[in-house]
C-alpha positions as CSV (number, residue, x, y, z in Angstrom):
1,X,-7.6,-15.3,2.7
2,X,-7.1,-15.4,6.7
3,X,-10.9,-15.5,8.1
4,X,-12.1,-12.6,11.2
5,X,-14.1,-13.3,13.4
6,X,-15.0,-10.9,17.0
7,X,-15.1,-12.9,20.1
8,X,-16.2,-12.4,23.0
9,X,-14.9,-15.4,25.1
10,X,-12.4,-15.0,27.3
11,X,-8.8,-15.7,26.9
12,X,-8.5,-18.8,28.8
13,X,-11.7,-20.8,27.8
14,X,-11.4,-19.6,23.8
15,X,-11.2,-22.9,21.5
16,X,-7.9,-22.0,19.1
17,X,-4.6,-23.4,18.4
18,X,-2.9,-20.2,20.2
19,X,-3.1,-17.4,21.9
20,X,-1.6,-14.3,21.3
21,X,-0.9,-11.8,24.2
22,X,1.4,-8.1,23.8
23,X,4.6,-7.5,26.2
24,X,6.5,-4.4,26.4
25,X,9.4,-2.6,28.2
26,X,8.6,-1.1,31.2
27,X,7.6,2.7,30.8
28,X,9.7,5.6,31.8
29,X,12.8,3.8,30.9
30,X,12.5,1.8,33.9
31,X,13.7,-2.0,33.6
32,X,11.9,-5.4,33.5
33,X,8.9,-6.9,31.3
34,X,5.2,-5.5,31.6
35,X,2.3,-7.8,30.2
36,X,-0.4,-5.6,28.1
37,X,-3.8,-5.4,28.9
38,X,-5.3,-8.4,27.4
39,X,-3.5,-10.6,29.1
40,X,-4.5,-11.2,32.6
41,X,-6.9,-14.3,31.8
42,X,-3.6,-15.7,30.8
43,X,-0.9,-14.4,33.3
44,X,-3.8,-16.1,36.0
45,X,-2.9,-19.2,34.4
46,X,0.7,-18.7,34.7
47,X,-0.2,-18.1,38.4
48,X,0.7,-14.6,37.9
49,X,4.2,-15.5,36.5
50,X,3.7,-15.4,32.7
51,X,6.2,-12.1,32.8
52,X,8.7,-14.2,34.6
53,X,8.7,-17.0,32.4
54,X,8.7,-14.8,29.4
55,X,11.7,-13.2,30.9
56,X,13.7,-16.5,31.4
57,X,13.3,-17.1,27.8
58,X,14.7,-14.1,26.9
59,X,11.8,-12.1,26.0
60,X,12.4,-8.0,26.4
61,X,9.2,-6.5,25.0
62,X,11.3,-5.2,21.6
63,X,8.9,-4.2,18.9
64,X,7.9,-7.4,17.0
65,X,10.0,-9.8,19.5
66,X,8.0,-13.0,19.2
67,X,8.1,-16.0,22.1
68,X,6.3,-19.2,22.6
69,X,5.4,-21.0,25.5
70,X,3.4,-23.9,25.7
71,X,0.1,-23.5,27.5
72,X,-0.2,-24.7,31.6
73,X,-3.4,-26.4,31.8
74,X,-5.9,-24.0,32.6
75,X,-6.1,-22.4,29.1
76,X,-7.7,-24.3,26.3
77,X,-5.3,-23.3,23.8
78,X,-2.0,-25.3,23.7
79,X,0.1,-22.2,22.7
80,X,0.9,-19.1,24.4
81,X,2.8,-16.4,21.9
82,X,3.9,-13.0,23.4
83,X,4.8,-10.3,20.9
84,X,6.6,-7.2,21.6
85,X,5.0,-4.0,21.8
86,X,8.1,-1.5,22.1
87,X,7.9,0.8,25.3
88,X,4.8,1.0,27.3
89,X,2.9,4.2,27.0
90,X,2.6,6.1,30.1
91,X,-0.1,6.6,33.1
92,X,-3.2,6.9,31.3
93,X,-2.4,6.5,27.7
94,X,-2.8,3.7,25.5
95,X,-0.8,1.9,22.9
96,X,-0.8,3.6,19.4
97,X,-2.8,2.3,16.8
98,X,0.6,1.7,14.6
99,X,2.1,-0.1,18.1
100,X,-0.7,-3.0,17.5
101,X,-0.9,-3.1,14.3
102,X,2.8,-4.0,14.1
103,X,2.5,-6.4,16.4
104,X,-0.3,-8.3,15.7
105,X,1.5,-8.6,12.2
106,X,4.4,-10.1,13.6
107,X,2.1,-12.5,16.0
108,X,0.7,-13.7,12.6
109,X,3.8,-14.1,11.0
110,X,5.1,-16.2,13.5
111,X,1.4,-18.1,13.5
112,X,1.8,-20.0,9.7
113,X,0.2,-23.3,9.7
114,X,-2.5,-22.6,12.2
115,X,-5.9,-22.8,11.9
116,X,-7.1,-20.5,14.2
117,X,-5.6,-17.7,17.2
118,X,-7.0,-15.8,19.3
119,X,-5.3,-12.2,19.7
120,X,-5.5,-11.0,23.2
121,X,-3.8,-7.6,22.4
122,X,-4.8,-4.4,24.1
123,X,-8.6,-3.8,22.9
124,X,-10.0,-0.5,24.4
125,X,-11.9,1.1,21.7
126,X,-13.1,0.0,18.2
127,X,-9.8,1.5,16.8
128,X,-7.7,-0.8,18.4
129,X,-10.0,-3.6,17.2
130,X,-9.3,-2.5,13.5
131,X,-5.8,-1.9,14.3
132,X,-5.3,-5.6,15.4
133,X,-7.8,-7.1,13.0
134,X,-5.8,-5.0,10.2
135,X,-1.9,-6.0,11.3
136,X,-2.7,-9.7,11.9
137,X,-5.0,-10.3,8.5
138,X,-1.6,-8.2,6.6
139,X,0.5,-10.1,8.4
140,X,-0.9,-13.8,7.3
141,X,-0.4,-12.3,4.0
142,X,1.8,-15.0,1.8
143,X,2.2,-15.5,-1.9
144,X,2.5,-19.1,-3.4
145,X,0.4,-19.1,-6.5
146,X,3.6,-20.2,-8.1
147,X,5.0,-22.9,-5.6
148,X,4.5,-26.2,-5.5
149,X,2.1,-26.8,-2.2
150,X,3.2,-30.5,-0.3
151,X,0.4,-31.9,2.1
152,X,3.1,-29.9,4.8
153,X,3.2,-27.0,3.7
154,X,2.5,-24.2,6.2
155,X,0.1,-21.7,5.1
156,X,-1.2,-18.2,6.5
157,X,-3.1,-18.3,9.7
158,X,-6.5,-19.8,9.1
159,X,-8.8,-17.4,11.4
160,X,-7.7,-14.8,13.5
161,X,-10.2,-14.0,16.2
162,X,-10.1,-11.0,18.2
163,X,-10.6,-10.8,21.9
164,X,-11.7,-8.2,24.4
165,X,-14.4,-6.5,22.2
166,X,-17.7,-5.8,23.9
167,X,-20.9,-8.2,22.5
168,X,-22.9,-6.4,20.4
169,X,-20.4,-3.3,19.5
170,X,-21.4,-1.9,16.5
171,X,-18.6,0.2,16.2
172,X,-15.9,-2.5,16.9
173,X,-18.1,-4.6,14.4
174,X,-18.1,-1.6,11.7
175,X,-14.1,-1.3,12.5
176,X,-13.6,-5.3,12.0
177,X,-16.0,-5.1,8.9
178,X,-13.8,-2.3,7.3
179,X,-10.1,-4.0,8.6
180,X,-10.8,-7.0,6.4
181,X,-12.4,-5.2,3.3
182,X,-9.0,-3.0,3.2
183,X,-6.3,-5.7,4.5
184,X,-8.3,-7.8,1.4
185,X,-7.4,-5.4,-1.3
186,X,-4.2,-4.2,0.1
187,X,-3.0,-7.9,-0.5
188,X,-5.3,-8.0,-3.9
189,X,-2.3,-5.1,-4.6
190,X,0.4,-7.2,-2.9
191,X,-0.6,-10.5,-5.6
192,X,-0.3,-8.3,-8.4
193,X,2.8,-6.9,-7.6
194,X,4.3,-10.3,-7.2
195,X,2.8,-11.6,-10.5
196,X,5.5,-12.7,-12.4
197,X,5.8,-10.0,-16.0
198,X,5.2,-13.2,-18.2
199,X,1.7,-13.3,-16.3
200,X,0.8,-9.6,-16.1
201,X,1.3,-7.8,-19.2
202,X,-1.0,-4.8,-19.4
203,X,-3.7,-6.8,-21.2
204,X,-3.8,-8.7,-18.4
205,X,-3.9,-6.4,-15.9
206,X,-6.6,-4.6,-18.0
207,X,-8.7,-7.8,-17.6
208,X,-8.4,-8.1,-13.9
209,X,-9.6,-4.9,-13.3
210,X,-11.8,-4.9,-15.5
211,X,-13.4,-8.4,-14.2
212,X,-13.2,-7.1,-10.3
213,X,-14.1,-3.7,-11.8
214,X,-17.7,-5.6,-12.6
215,X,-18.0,-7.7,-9.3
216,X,-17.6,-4.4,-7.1
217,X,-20.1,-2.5,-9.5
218,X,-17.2,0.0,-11.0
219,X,-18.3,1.5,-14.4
220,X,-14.8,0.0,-16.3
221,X,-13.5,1.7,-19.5
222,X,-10.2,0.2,-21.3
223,X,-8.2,2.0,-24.0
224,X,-6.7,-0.7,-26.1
225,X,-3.6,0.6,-28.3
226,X,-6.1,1.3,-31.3
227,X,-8.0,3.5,-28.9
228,X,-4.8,5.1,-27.6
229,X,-3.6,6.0,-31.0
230,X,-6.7,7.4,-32.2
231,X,-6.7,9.9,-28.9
232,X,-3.2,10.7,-29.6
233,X,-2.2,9.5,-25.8
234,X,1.8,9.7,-27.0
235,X,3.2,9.3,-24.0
236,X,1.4,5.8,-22.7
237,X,2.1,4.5,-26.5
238,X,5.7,6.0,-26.9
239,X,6.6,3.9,-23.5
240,X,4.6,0.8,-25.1
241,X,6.1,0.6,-28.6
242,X,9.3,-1.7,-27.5
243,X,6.9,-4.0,-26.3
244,X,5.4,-7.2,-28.3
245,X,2.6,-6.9,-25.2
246,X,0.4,-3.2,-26.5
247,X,-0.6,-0.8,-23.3
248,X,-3.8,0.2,-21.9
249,X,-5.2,3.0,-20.1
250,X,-8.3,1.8,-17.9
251,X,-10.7,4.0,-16.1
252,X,-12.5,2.6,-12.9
253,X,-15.1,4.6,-11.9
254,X,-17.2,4.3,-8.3
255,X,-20.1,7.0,-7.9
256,X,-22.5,7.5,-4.8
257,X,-25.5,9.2,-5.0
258,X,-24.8,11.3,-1.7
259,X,-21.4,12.4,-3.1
260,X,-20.5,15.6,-2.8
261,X,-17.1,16.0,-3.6
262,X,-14.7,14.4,-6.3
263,X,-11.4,12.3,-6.3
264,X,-9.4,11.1,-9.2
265,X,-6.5,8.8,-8.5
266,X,-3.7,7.9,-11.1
267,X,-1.2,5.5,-10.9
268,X,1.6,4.2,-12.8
269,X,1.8,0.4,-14.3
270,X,4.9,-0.4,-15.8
271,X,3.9,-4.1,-15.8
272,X,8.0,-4.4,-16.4
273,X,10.7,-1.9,-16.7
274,X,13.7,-2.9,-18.5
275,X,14.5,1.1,-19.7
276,X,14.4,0.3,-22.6
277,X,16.4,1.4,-25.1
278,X,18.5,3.1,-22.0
279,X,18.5,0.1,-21.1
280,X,18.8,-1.0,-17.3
281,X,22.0,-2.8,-16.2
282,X,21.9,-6.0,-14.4
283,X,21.3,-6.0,-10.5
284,X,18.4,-3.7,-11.3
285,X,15.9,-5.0,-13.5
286,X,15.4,-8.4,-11.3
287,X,12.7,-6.6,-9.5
288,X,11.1,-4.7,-11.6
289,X,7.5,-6.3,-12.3
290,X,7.0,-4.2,-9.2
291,X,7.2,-0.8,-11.1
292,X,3.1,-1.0,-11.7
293,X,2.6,-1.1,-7.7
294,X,1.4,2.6,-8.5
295,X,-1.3,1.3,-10.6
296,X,-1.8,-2.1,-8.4
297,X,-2.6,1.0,-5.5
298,X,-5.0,2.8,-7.1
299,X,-7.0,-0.1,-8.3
300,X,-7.3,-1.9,-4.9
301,X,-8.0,1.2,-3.5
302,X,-10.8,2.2,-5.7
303,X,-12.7,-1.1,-5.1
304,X,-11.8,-1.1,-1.3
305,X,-13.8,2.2,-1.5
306,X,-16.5,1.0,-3.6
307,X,-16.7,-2.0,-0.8
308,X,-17.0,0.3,2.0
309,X,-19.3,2.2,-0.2
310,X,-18.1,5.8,0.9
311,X,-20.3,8.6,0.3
312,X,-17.2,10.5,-2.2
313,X,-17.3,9.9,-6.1
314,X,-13.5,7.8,-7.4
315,X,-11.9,7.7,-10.2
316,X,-9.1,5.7,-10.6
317,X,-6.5,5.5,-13.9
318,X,-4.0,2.6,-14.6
319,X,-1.7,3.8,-17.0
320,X,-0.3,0.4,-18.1
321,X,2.8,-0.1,-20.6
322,X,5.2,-2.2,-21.1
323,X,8.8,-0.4,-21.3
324,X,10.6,-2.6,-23.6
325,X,13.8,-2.4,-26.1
326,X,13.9,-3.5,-29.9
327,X,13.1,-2.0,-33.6
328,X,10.3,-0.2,-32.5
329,X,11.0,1.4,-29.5
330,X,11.3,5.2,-28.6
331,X,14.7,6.1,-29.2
332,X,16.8,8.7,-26.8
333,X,16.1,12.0,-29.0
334,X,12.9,11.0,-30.0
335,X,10.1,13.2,-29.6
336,X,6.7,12.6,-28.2
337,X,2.9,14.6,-28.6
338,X,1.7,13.7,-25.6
339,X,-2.8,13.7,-25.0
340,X,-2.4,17.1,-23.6
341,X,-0.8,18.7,-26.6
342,X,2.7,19.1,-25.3
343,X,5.9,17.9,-26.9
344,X,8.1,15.8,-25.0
345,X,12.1,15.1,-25.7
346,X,12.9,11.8,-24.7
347,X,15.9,12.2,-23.2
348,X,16.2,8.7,-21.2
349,X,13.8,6.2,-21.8
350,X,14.2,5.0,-18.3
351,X,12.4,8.1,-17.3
352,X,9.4,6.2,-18.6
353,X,6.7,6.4,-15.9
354,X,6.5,10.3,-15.9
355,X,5.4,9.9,-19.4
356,X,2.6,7.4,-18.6
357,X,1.5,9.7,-15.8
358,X,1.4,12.6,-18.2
359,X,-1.2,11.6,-20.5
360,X,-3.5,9.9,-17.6
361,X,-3.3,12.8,-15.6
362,X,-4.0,14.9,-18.3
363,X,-7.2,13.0,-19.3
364,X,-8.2,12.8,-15.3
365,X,-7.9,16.5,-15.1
366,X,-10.3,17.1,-18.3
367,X,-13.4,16.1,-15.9
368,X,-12.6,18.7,-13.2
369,X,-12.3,16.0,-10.1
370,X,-12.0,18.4,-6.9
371,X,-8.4,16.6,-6.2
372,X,-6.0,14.2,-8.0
373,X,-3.9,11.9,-6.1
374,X,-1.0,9.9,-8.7
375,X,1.0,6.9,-7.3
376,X,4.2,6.2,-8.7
377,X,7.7,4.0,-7.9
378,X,9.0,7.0,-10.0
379,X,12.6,7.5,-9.1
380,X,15.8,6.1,-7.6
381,X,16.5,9.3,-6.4
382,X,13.7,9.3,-3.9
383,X,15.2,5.8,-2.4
384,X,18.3,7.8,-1.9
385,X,16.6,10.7,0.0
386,X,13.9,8.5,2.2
387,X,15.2,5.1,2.3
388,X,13.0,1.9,1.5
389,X,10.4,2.8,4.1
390,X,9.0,6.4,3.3
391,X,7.2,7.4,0.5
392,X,7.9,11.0,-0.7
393,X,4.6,13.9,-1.0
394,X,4.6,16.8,-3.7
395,X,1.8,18.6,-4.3
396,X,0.9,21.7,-6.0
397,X,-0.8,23.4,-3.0
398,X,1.1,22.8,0.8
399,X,-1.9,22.4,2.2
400,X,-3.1,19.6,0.4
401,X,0.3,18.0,0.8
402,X,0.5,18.0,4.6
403,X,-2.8,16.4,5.0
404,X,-1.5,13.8,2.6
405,X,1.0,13.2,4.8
406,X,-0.9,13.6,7.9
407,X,-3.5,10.7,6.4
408,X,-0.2,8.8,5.6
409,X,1.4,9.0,8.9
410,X,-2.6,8.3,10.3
411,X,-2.9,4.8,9.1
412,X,0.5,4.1,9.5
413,X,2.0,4.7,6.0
414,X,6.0,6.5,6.7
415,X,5.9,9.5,4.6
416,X,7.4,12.6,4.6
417,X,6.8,16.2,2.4
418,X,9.0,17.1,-0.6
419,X,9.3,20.4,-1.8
420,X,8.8,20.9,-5.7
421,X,12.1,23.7,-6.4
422,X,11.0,26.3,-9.4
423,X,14.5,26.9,-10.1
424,X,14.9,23.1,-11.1
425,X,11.8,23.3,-14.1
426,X,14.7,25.5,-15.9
427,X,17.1,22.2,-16.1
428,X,13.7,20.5,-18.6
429,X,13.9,23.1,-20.7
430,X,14.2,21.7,-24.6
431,X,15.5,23.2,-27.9
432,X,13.3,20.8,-29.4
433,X,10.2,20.6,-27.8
434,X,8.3,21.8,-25.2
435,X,9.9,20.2,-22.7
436,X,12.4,17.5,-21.8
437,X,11.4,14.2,-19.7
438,X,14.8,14.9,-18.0
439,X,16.1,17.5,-15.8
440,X,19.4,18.0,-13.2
441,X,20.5,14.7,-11.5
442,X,20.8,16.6,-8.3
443,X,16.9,16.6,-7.0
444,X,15.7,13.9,-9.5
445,X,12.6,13.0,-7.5
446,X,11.8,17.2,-7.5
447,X,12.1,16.9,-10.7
448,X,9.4,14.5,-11.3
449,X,7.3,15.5,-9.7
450,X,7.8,19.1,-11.8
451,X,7.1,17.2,-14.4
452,X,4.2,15.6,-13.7
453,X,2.9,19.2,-12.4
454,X,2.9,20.3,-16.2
455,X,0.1,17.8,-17.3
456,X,-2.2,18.8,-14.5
457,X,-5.3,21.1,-15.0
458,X,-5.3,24.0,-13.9
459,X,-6.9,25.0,-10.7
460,X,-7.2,21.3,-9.9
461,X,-5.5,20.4,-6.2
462,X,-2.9,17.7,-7.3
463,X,-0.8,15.4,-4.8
464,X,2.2,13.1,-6.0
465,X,3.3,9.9,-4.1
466,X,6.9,8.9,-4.8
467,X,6.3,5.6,-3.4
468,X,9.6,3.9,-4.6
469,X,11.6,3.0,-1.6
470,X,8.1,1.0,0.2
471,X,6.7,-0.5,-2.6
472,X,8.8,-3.9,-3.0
473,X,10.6,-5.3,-0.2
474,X,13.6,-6.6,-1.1
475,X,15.1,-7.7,2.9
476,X,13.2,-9.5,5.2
477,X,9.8,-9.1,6.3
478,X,8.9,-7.2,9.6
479,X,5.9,-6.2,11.6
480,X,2.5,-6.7,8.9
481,X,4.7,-6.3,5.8
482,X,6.1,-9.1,3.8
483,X,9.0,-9.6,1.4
484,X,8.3,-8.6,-2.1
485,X,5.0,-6.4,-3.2
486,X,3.9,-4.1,0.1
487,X,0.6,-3.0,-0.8
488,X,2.1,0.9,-0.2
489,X,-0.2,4.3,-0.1
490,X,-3.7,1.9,-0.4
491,X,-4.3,2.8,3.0
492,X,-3.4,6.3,2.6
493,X,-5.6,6.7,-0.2
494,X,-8.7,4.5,1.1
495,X,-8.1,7.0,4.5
496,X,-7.8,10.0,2.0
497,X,-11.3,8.8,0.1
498,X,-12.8,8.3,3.6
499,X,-11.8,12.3,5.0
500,X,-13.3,13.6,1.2
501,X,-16.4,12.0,2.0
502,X,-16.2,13.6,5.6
503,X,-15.8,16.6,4.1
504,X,-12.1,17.2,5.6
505,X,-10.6,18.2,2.1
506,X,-11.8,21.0,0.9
């Protein structure tokens, strides 16, 4: 993991491999190249030209543009790197939070293979020191525990220092402090995700929770298969019975002693999804170890929490299955008693993770948390409404939902509100059971999430996160995220965690 460290040297004297300062378009739409604050130590040893030779080289202050110049001889470091911070903000504003985060990710991106940079971004306040300190430590992110590593091999960014903070800040020290505890589990999420399936059955998954659970002081509770079947959780087992590798529902529990309020988190972990016995067609199943990035959310979040050691009570629950095909598994037609009591027609057994979310939310609800949060890459048809970028937000009170998506859109998660339509519960209705785990195509995210409604307690304040299209990145990486496992809605629910304890929830 990328080290942090606060300085307060300046730009030109600081001891690192590079230096990294932020350009942008001019404000108001007017033309040329503006250097951020930040970056005056080092435009002085340009002779005030650093903007014109940035310029010559093609540099325009686009978001995430990256350009490298070596260093003139009054700056320690050998490399100059100017990233692109979009537009400029006008007369007396500042760059948004999001703005430098983006950056400084890309700065780090472009950094691999060096030991140590100095960011020189725009610092004003401690926000903007965890806003850099976040972007650049998700933007070293890289996963190779699978690749052969040659004595050249360029790895992440070994220390990112951050300029421009005042000495003894507390606050920019507290905002450093919590950048690397969440950037560290928001990549703890990321590995997982990216673990091939062969690797991270839900045993194994169990075990890593379970073992982290421990080290972060988490009371840790696994339901084996014999535990599931003795509590009559028919949903997590009908998903699992394909599967040669059993399922597992795991509690992760962090209390404080000046808690005053409750949160449960649930989150799906299809450790792989083939469909099972509706079976997936080739072009897309390749990716999906990813559908447990639900479950790889809630866990990292939970001990990022635990690490900051918030004054709000979590619960997380990893609903972990493996959705397989053979002899043994649910058929089409089939019929499921889920915990709650219900009956559920299998209709699809690609519409597996609703069913996995059922009994866990059920079993959440039973000890009265104040709110429940689930995380899910639950449906295609939410990629189809919000793209690969945006997560989608249902909840069973408005309220609740837009500060979901106000936290979202705070730490610079892309989300956006989904209704959940009563007229489309009528399309789950069964002649053999007491509902369907299929509905109308048209709306097939809604209906999820209508589904899911069913299984939650009543008089319990109950938010879903669609987060299907952020989850895995299948194109190239940009800004702090990488190719493959994202890391999506830890933020949001560390930030969510952070305004319960604040008492902004309820």
């Amino acid at each position: 993991m990328t080290a942090l460290t606060l300085s307060t040297t300046g730009a030109a004297t600081l001891r690192a491999d590079a230096l990294v300062v932020g350009v942008a378009k001019a404000a108001d739409g007017g033309k040329g190249l503006v250097l951020a604050p930040g970056a005056e130590a080092v435009d002085s040893a340009f002779d005030g030209k650093l903007a014109a030779v940035l310029e010559t080289l093609g540099a325009a202050g686009a978001e995430g543009e990256v350009t490298k110049v070596p260093s003139p001889s009054g700056l320690k470091a050998p490399l100059v790197l100017a990233v692109g911070l979009g537009r400029a903000p006008e007369k007396d504003e500042a760059y948004g939070a999001e703005a430098l985060r983006r950056a400084a990710g890309s700065a780090a991106r472009a950094l691999s293979g060096v030991k140590k940079a100095g960011f020189a971004l725009p610092v004003e306040a401690a926000e903007d020191v965890a806003a850099v300190a976040e972007g650049a430590l998700l933007g070293a992110y890289a996963f190779t525990a699978y690749q052969e590593r040659g004595k050249d091999a360029k790895g992440p960014v070994g220390e990112v220092a951050v300029l421009g903070a005042k000495p003894r800040d507390k606050a920019a020290k507290a905002a450093a402090e919590r950048a690397l505890a969440l950037a560290e589990e928001v990549n703890r999420a990321r590995d997982l995700i990216n673990t091939p399936p062969n690797d991270l059955t839900p045993e194994a998954f169990a075990a890593v929770a379970t073992a982290a659970g421990k080290e972060n002081g988490l009371k840790v509770q696994v339901l084996d298969e014999k535990a599931l079947a003795k509590g009559g959780y028919g949903g997590i087992l009908g998903v699992g019975a394909g599967s040669a590798n059993p399922p597992r529902l795991v509690k992760l529990a962090y209390t404080h002693p000046d808690a005053e309020k409750t949160l449960a988190l649930v989150g799906k972990g299809i450790t792989y999804d083939s469909g099972g016995i509706s079976l997936k067609p080739a072009g897309h199943n390749e990716t999906m170890k990813c559908d447990m990035s639900g479950a790889a959310a809630v866990f990292a979040a939970v001990v990022a929490v635990a690490r900051l050691g918030l004054p709000v009570n979590v619960t997380g629950w990893l609903a972990l299955a493996e959705n397989m095909p053979s002899g043994t598994a649910t058929r089409p037609g089939d019929v499921l008693r889920m915990y709650s009591g219900k009956t559920v027609e299998v209709l699809n057994t690609d519409a597996e993770g609703r069913l996995v979310l059922a009994d866990a939310l059920t079993r959440a609800s039973e000890e009265a948390p104040d709110a429940i949060v689930d995380v899910a890459t639950l449906t295609g048809a939410m990629v189809l409404a919000l793209g690969n970028r945006t997560f989608g937000v249902m909840a069973n009170d408005d309220a609740f939902r837009t500060a979901v998506h106000e936290t979202a859109e705070e730490v610079g998660e892309q989300s956006w509100p989904m209704p959940l339509p009563a007229e489309l519960r009528k399309g789950m209705d069964s002649p053999t059971a007491d509902i369907a785990n299929m509905g109308e195509r048209m709306g097939g995210g809604l209906v999820a999430g209508l589904f899911l409604k069913e299984f939650v307690g009543e008089g319990i304040t109950w938010a879903h996160l669609d987060i299907a299209g952020p989850a895995f990145n299948e194109s190239g990486p940009y800004g702090y995220t990488p190719k493959g496992g994202t890391g999506s809605a830890v933020r949001t629910l560390v930030r969510l965690a952070e305004r319960t304890a604040e008492g902004d929830l309820g």
